[in-house]
C-alpha positions as CSV (number, residue, x, y, z in Angstrom):
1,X,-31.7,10.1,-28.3
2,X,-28.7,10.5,-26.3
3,X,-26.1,8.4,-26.0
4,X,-25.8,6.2,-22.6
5,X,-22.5,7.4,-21.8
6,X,-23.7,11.0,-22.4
7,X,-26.3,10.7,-20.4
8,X,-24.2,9.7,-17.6
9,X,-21.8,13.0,-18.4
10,X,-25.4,15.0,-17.9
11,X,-25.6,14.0,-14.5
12,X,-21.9,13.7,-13.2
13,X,-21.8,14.3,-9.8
14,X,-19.3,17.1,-8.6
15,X,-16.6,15.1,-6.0
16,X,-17.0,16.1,-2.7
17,X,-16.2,14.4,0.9
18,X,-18.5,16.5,3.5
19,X,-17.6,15.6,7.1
20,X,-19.6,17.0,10.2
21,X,-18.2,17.6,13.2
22,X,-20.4,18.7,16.7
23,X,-18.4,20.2,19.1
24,X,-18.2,19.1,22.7
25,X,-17.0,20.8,26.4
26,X,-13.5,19.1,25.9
27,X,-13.1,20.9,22.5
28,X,-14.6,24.4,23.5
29,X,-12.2,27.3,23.2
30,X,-10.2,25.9,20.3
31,X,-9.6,27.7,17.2
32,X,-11.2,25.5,14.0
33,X,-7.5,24.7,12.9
34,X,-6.4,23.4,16.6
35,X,-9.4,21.0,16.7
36,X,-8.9,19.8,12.6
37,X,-5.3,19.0,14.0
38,X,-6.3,17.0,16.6
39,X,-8.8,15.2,13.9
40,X,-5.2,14.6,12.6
41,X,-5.9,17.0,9.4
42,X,-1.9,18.1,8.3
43,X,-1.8,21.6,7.1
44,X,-1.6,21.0,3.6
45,X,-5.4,19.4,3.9
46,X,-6.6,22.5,6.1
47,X,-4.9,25.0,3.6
48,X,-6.5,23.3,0.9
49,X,-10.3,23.6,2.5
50,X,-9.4,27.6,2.0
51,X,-9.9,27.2,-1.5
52,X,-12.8,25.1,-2.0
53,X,-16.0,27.1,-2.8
54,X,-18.7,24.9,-4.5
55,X,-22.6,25.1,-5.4
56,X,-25.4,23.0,-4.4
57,X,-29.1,22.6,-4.6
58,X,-28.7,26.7,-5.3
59,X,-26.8,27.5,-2.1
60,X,-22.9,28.1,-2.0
61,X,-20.5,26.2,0.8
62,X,-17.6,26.4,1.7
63,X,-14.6,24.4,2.8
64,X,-14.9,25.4,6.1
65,X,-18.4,26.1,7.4
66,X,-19.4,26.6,11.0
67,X,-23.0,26.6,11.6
68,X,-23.8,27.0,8.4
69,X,-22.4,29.9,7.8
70,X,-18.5,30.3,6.0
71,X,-15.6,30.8,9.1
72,X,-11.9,31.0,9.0
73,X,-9.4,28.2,10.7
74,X,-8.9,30.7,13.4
75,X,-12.3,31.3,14.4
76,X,-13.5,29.6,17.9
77,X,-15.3,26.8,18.7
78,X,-17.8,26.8,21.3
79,X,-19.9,23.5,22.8
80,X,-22.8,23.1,20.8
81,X,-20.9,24.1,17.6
82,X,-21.9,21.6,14.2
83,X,-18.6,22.3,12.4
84,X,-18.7,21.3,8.5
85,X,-15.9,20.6,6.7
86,X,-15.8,20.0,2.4
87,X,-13.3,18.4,0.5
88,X,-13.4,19.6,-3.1
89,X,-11.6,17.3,-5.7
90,X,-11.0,19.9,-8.3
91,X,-8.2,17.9,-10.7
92,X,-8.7,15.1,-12.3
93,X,-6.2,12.3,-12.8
94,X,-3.8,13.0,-14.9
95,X,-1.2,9.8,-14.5
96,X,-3.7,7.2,-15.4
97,X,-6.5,8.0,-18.1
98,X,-9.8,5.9,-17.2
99,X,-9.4,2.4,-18.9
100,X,-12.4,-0.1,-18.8
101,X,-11.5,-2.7,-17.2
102,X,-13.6,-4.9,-14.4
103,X,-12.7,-4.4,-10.7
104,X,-13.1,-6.7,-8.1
105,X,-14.1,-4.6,-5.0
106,X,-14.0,-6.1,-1.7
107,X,-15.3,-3.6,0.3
108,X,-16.1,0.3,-0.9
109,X,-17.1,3.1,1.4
110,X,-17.3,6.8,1.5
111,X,-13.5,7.3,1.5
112,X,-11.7,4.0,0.9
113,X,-12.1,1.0,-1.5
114,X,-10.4,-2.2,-1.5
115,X,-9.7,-4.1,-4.6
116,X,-8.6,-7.8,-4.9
117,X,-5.9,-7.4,-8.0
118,X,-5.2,-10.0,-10.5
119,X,-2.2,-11.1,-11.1
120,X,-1.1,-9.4,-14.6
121,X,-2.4,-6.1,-14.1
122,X,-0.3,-3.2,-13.1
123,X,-1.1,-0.9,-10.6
124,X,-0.3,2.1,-12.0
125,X,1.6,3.5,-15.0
126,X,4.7,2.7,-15.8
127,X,7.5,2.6,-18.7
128,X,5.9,-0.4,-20.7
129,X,2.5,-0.5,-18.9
130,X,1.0,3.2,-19.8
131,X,-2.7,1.2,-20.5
132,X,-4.9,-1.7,-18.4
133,X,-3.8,-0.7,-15.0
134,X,-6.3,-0.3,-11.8
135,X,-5.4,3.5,-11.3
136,X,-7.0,4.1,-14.9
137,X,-9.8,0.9,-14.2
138,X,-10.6,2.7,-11.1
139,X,-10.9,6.4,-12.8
140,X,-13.1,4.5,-15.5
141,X,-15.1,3.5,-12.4
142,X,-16.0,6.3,-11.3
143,X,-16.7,8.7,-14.2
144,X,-18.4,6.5,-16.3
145,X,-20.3,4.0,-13.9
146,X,-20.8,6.0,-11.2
147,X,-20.7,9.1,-12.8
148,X,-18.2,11.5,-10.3
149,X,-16.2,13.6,-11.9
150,X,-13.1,14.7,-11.6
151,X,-11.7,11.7,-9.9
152,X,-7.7,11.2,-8.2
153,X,-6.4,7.6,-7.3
154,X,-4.6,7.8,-4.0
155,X,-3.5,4.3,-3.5
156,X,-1.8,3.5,-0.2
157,X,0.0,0.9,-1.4
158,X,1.2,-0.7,-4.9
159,X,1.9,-4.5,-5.5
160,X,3.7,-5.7,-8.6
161,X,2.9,-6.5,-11.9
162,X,2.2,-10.2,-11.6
163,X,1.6,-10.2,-7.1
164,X,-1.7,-10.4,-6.8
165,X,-4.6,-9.7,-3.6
166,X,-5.5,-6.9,-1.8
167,X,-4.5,-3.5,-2.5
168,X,-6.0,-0.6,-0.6
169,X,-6.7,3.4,-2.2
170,X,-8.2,6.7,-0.6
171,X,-11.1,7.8,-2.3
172,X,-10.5,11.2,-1.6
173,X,-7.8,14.1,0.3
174,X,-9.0,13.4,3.7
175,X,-9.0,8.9,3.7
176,X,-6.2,9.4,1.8
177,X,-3.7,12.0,3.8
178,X,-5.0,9.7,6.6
179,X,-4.0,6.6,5.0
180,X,-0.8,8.0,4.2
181,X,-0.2,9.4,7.6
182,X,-0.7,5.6,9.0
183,X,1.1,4.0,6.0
184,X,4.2,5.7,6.9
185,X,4.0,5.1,10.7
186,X,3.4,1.7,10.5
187,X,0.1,1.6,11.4
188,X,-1.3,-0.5,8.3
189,X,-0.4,-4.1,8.8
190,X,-0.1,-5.8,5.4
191,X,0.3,-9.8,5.5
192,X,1.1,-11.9,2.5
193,X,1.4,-15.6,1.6
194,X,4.2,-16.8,-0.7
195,X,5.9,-19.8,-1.9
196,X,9.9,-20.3,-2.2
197,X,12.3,-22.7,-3.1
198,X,13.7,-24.7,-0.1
199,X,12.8,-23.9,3.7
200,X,13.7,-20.1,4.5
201,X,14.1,-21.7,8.6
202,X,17.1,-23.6,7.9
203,X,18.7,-19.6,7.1
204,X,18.2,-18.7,10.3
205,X,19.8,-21.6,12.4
206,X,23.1,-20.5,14.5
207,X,22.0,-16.5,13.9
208,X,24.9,-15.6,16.3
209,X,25.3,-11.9,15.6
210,X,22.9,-9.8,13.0
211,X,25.4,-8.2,11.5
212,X,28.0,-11.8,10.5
213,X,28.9,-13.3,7.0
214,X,30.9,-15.4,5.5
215,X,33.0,-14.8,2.3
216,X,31.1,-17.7,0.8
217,X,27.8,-16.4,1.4
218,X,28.8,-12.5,0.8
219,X,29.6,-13.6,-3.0
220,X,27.0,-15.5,-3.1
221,X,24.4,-12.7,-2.2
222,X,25.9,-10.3,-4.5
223,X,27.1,-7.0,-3.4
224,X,26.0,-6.4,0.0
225,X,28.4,-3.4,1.1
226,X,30.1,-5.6,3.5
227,X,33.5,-4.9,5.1
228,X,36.2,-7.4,4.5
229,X,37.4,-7.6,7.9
230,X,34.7,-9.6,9.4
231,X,35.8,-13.0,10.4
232,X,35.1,-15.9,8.1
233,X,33.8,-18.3,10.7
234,X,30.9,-16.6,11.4
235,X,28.5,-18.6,9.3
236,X,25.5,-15.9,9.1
237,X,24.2,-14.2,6.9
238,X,23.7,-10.2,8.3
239,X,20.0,-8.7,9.5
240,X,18.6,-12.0,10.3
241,X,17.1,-12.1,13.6
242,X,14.9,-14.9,15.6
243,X,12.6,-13.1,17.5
244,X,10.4,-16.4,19.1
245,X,8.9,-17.7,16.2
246,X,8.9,-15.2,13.9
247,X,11.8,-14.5,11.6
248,X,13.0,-11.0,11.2
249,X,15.1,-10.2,8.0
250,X,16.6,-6.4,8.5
251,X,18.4,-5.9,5.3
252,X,18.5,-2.2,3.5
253,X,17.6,-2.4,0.0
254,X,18.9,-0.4,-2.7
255,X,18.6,0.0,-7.0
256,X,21.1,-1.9,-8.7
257,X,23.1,0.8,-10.5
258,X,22.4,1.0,-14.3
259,X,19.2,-0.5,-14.0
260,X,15.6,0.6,-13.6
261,X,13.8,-2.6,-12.2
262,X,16.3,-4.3,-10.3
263,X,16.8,-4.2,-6.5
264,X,19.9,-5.8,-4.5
265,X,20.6,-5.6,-0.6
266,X,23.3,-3.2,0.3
267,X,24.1,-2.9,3.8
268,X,26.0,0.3,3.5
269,X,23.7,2.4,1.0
270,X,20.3,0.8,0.8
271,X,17.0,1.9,2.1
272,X,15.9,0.4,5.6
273,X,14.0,-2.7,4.8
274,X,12.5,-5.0,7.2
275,X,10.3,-8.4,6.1
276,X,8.9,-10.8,8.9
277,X,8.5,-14.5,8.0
278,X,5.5,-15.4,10.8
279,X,5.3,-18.8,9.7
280,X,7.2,-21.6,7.9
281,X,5.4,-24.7,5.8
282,X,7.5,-26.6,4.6
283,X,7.4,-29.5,1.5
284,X,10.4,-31.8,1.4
285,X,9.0,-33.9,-1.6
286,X,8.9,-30.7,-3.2
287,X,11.4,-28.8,-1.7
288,X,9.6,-25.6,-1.4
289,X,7.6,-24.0,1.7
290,X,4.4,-21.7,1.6
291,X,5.2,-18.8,4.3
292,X,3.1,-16.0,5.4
293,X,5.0,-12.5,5.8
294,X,4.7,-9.4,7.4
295,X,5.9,-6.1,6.4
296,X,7.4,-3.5,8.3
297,X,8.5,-1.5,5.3
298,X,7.4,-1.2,2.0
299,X,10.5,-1.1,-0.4
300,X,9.8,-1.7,-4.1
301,X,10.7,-5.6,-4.6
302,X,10.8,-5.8,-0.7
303,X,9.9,-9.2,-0.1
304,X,11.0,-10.8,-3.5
305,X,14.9,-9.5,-2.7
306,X,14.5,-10.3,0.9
307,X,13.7,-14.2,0.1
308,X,16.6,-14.3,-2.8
309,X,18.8,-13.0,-0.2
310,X,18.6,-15.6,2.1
311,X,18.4,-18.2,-0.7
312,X,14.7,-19.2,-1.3
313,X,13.6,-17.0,-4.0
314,X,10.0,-16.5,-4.5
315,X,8.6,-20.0,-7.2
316,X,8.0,-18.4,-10.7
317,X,10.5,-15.2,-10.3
318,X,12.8,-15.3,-12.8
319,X,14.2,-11.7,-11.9
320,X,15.5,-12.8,-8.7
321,X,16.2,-16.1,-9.3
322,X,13.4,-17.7,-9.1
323,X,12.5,-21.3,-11.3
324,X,10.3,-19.2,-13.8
325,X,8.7,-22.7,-15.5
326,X,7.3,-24.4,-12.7
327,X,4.5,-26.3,-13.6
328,X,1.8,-23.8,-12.5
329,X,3.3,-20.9,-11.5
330,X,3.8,-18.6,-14.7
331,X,4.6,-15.7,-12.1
332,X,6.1,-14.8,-8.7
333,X,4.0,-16.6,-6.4
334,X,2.8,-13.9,-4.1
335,X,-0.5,-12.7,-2.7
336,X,-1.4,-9.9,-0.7
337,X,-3.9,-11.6,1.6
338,X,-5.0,-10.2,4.5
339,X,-4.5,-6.2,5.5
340,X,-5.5,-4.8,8.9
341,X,-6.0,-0.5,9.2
342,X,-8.2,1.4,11.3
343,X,-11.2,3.6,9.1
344,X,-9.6,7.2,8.3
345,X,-13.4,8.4,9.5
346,X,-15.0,6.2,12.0
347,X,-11.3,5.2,13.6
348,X,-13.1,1.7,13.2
349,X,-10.5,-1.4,13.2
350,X,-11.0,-2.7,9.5
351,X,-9.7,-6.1,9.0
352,X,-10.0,-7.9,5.6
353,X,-8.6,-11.6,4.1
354,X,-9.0,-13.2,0.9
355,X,-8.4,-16.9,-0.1
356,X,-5.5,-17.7,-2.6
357,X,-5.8,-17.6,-6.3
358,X,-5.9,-20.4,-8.1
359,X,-2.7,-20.3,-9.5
360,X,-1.3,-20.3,-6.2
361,X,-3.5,-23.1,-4.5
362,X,-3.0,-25.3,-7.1
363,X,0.9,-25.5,-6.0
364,X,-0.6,-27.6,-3.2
């Protein structure tokens, strides 16, 4: 008798994303490629659909199929049209080999899936972390429980080793070049809550100018790539802004040289970097404040540098100087917990929250 897991091989699934398309008036005339464009398809995705050539149920298809029958991106489009487009996933992954280990799905469709990551479990590989991590849990997923095979991890977005909550990955070329496509534009809105020492408001009080320091706080923020000229009364540090009530921190972020984890602000070489604090709670008998935050970019480290540069590093991270034995947090004490996109297929305004770990809650 066969094996369970070779019966699942027996009946692996080929990959394949099928998307149908009915043409109306305002899209008559239009070549195949100008109407894929306007579906925001890049040129990479509708070069790609050239290649793909699969067979099923005894009949062969094609990437790019216009009323059933195979047509090139420069054919026309006429009202009435059912345009089919195939995405083939012919490669397997090859960064991350499948790994069991249990996923906590949130929500799965067609093209995305959105996981709720533990603390302790790295995203993907990494010098030190090659095994366990959700790119390989997620490969494991699919070939050997749902049997699909050959399976790629896109994921959107990566969260640290020990940050934990939602993390968001195309299941396949078209969610993910679309994903992508609003990643990088800012269309994705990720929110966090976190906990730092002290109260991150008092760093903002007096913000005369964006761009002031003081000697005092320049050494004490390690090298920022600040001129020497600036005047020492300014009492500021640079890139923090008030913007009603949230609080903007618009500091570049760069590696620290001669090492591979560590990131430092660096006004004059770093990366844009921009972290919104949209709300302050703060604990005088305890002297630290939960905060919710809001990305504008997604530097490695972002928000973790960000809150050490203004003085209230993250409770539990010891790499940015952090109070790494705090009586529950064993960890940086940050949680992805909400994430707003719109639905790579549907356009559909996807909005998704989770509650705090316990870790986390039991700071309160």
């Amino acid at each position: 008798m066969a094996s369970f897991k070779g019966y699942l091989r027996i009946l692996m699934k080929q990959n394949i994303r099928k998307l149908n398309y009915k043409i109306t008036k305002s899209f008559h005339g239009l070549t195949i490629e100008a109407f894929l464009h306007r579906k925001r398809y890049t040129r990479g995705m509708i070069s790609g659909l050239k290649k793909v050539k699969y067979v099923e149920n005894g009949v062969t298809h094609y990437g790019i199929e216009k009323n059933g029958q195979w047509a090139f991106s420069i054919d026309l489009l006429n009202d009435g049209d059912l345009l089919s487009i195939s995405f083939l996933e012919m490669e397997a992954e090859d960064s991350a080999a499948p790994y069991s280990l249990p996923l906590d799905i949130v929500y799965e469709d067609e093209d995305i899936l959105l996981l709720n990551k533990p603390a302790g479990i790295p995203s993907h590989p990494s010098p030190g972390h090659y095994e366990g991590t959700l790119a390989g849990a997620a490969s494991y997923y699919y070939k050997e429980i749902k049997g699909i095979q050959p399976f790629v991890c896109r994921m959107i977005h990566r969260l640290d080793l020990d940050t934990s909550g939602l993390l968001l990955l195309g299941k396949n070329k078209f969610s993910g070049s679309l994903l992508n496509q609003d990643m990088r534009a800012g269309r994705i809105e990720r929110c966090y809550t976190a906990f730092c020492h002290g109260n991150p408001a008092l760093a903002f009080e007096n913000t005369t100018s964006p761009y002031s320091v003081s000697k005092e706080n320049a050494k004490n923020s390690g090298n920022l790539g600040i001129p020497d000229s600036l005047p020492t009364s300014l009492k500021t540090l640079p890139g923090l802004e008030k913007n009603g009530d949230i609080l903007r921190i618009s500091a570049p972020i760069q590696r620290v040289e001669n090492e591979y984890m560590l990131r430092e602000v660096h006004f004059q070489n770093g990366q844009e970097a921009v972290t919104n604090i949209l709300s302050v709670e703060y604990f005088p008998e305890k002297d630290f404040s939960r905060i919710k935050l809001r990305l504008e970019t997604g530097r490695t480290h972002q928000i973790r540098v960000h809150l050490s540069y203004i003085g209230c590093p993250l409770l539990g991270d010891s790499l940015y100087g952090g109070n790494a034995y705090t009586p529950y947090m064993k960890r940086q004490a940050l949680h992805s917990s909400s994430i707003e996109f719109l639905h790579p297929e549907s356009g559909e305004k996807m909005q998704f929250e989770i509650p705090l770990p316990r870790d986390m809650e039991e700071l309160l």
